[in-house]
C-alpha positions as CSV (number, residue, x, y, z in Angstrom):
1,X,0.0,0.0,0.0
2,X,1.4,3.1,-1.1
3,X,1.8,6.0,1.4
4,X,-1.0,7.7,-0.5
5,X,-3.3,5.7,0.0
6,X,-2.3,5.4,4.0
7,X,-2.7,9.2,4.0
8,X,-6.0,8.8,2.7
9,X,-6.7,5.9,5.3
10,X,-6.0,7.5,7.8
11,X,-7.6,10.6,7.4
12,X,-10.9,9.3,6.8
13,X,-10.5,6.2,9.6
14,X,-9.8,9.2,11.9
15,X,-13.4,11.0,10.7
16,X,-15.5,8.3,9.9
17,X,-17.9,7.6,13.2
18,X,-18.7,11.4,13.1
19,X,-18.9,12.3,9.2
20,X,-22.4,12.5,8.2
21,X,-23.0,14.5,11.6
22,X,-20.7,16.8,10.6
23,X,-22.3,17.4,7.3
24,X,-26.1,16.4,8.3
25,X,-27.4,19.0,5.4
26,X,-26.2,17.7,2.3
27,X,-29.1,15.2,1.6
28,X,-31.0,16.9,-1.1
29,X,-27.6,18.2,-2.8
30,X,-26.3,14.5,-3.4
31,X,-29.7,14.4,-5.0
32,X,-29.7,17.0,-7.5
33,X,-26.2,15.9,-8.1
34,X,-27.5,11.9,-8.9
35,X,-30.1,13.6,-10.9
36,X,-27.4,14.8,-13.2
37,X,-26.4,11.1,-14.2
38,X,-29.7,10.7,-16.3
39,X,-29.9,7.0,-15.2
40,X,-32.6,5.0,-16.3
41,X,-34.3,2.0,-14.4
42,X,-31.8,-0.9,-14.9
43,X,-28.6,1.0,-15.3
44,X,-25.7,-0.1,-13.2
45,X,-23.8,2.6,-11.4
46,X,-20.5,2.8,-8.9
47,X,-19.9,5.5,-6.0
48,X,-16.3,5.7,-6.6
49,X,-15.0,6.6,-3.4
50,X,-18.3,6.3,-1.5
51,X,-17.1,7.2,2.1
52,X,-20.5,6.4,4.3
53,X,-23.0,5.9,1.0
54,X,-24.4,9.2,1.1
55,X,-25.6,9.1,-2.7
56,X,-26.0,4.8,-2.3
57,X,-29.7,5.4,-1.3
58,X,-30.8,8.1,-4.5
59,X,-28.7,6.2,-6.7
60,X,-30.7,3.4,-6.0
61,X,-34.1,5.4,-6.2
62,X,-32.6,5.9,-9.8
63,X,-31.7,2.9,-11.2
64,X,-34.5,1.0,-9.5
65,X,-34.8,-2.4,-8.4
66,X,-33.3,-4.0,-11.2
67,X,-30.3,-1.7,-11.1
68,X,-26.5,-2.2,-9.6
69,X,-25.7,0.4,-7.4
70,X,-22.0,-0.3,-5.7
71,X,-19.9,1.8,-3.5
72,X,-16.4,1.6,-3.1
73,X,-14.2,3.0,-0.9
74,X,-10.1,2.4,0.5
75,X,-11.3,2.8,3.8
76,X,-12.9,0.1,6.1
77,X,-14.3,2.6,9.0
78,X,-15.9,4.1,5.9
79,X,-17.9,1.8,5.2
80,X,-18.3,0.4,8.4
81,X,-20.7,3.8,9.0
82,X,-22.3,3.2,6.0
83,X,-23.3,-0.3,7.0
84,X,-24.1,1.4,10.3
85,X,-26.3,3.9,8.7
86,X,-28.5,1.2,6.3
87,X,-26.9,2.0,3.4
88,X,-25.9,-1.3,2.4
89,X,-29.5,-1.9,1.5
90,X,-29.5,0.3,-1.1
91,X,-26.0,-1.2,-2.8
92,X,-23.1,-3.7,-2.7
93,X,-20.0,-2.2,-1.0
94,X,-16.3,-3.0,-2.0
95,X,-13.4,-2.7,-0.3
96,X,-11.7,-1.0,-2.9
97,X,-9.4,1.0,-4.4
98,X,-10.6,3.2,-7.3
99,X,-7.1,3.0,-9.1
100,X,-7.8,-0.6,-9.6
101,X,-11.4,-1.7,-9.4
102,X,-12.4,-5.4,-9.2
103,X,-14.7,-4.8,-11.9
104,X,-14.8,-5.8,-15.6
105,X,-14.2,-3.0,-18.2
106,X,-17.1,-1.5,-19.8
107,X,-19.7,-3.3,-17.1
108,X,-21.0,0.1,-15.9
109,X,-23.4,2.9,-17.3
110,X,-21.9,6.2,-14.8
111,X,-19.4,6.9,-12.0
112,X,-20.4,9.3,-9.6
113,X,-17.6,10.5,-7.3
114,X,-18.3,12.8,-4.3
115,X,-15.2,15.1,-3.2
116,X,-13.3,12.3,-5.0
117,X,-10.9,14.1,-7.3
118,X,-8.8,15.9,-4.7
119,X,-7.8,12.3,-3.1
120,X,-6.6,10.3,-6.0
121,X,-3.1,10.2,-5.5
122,X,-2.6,9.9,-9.7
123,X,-5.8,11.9,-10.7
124,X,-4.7,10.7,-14.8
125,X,-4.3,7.4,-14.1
126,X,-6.9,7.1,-11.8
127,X,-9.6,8.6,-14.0
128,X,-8.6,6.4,-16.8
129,X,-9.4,3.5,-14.5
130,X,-13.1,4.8,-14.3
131,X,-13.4,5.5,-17.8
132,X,-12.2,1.5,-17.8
133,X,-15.3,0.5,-16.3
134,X,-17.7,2.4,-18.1
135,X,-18.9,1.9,-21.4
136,X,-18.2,4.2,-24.5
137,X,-21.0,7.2,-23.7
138,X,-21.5,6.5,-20.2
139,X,-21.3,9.2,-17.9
140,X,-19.1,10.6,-15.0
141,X,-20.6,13.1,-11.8
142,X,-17.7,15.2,-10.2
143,X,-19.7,16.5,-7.3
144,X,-19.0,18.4,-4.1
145,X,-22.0,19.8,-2.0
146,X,-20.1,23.1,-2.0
147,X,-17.8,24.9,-4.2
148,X,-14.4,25.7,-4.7
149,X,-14.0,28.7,-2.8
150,X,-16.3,27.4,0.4
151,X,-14.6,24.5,0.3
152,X,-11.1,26.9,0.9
153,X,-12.3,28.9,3.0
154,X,-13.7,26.3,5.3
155,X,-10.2,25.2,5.6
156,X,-8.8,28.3,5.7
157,X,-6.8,28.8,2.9
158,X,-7.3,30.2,-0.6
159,X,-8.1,28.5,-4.1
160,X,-4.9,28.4,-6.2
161,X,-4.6,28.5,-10.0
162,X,-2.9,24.8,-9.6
163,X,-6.6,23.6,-8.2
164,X,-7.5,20.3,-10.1
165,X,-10.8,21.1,-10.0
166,X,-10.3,24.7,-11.8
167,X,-12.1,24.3,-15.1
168,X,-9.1,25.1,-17.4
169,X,-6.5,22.2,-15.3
170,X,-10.0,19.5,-15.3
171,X,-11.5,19.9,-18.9
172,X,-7.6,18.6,-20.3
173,X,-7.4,16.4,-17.4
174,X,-10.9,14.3,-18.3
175,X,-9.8,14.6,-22.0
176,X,-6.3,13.0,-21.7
177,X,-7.8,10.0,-19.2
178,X,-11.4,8.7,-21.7
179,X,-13.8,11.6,-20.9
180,X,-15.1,14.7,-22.9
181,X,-16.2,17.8,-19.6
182,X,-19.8,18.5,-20.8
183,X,-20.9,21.2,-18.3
184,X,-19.1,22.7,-15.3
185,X,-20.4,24.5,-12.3
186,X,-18.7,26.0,-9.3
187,X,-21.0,28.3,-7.5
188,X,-20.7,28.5,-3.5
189,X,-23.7,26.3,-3.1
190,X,-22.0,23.0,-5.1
191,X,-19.4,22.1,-7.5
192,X,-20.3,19.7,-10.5
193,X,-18.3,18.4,-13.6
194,X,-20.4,16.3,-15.9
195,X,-18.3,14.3,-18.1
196,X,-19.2,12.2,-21.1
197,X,-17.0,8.2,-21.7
198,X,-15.3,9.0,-25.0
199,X,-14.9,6.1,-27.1
């Protein structure tokens, strides 16, 4: 295990029993964000990076029954919450890493990743893995429940032009790793990158 991914381990194993307390409000943003996805009854989707399954339970209202809805996540207390919370009702959870998913390439219809691009240790590489799974005009959600400049000054710092999530560093970035950016928003109420699987 790299030290990344220990990093990332332990940062999240040290939040996890108290992280959807901390952030009680952001229901009906994960929503709107699923909503973005366009899935359709029977559509098979993964939570890359799922944390405590937040989205699991409108991702599943979206793909229905018949659907796949999966959540994956590095980190066990992670998941541990979401089991804790129900969430595991709504879809499978892996123990995973999203730089090499267990699944087979192609088998999924969207990705939706929540706060997920600032934690990949190899953003390129590891958005190339998601376009791996993901068939040829399936569809990627980038989605934070607040924007850029929230986001920095909750943690008291400022946004900086090298900010992966800055439209002009993440158009180039999807483009070069399977995915074509079809609509961007950063507002202070949420960020959101739609991006389409090229191919």
């Amino acid at each position: 295990m790299s030290d990344d991914h220990t990093h990332v381990q332990e940062f999240f194993s040290a939040r996890a029993a108290g992280w959807d307390r901390k952030f009680p409000d952001d229901g009906p943003a994960y929503a709107t964000a699923v909503a973005e996805l366009a899935l359709r009854e029977g559509d098979r989707v993964l939570d890359a990076g799922c944390g405590t399954g937040r989205a699991l339970p409108p991702l599943r209202t979206a793909v229905g029954p018949s659907g796949v809805v999966l959540g994956a996540d590095l980190t066990p207390a992670m998941l541990h919450e979401a089991v804790r919370a129900g969430r595991d009702r709504d879809g499978q959870l892996l123990l995973a890493d999203v730089a090499a998913l267990p699944l087979r390439s192609r088998s999924l219809d969207a990705v939706f990743g929540a706060g997920l691009i600032s934690h990949l240790p190899r953003p390129a590489e590891n958005l190339r893995e998601l376009a791996r799974v993901v068939r040829p005009g399936g569809v990627l959600v980038l989605f934070h429940p607040i924007g850029r400049a929230a986001l920095a000054a909750r943690h008291g710092r400022q946004i900086t032009p090298e900010d992966l999530r800055a439209e002009p560093n993440l158009r180039p970035l999807l483009a070069g790793s399977g995915w074509r950016m079809t609509s961007y928003v950063d507002e202070d109420a949420r960020f959101l990158a739609l991006a389409v699987r090229e191919g």
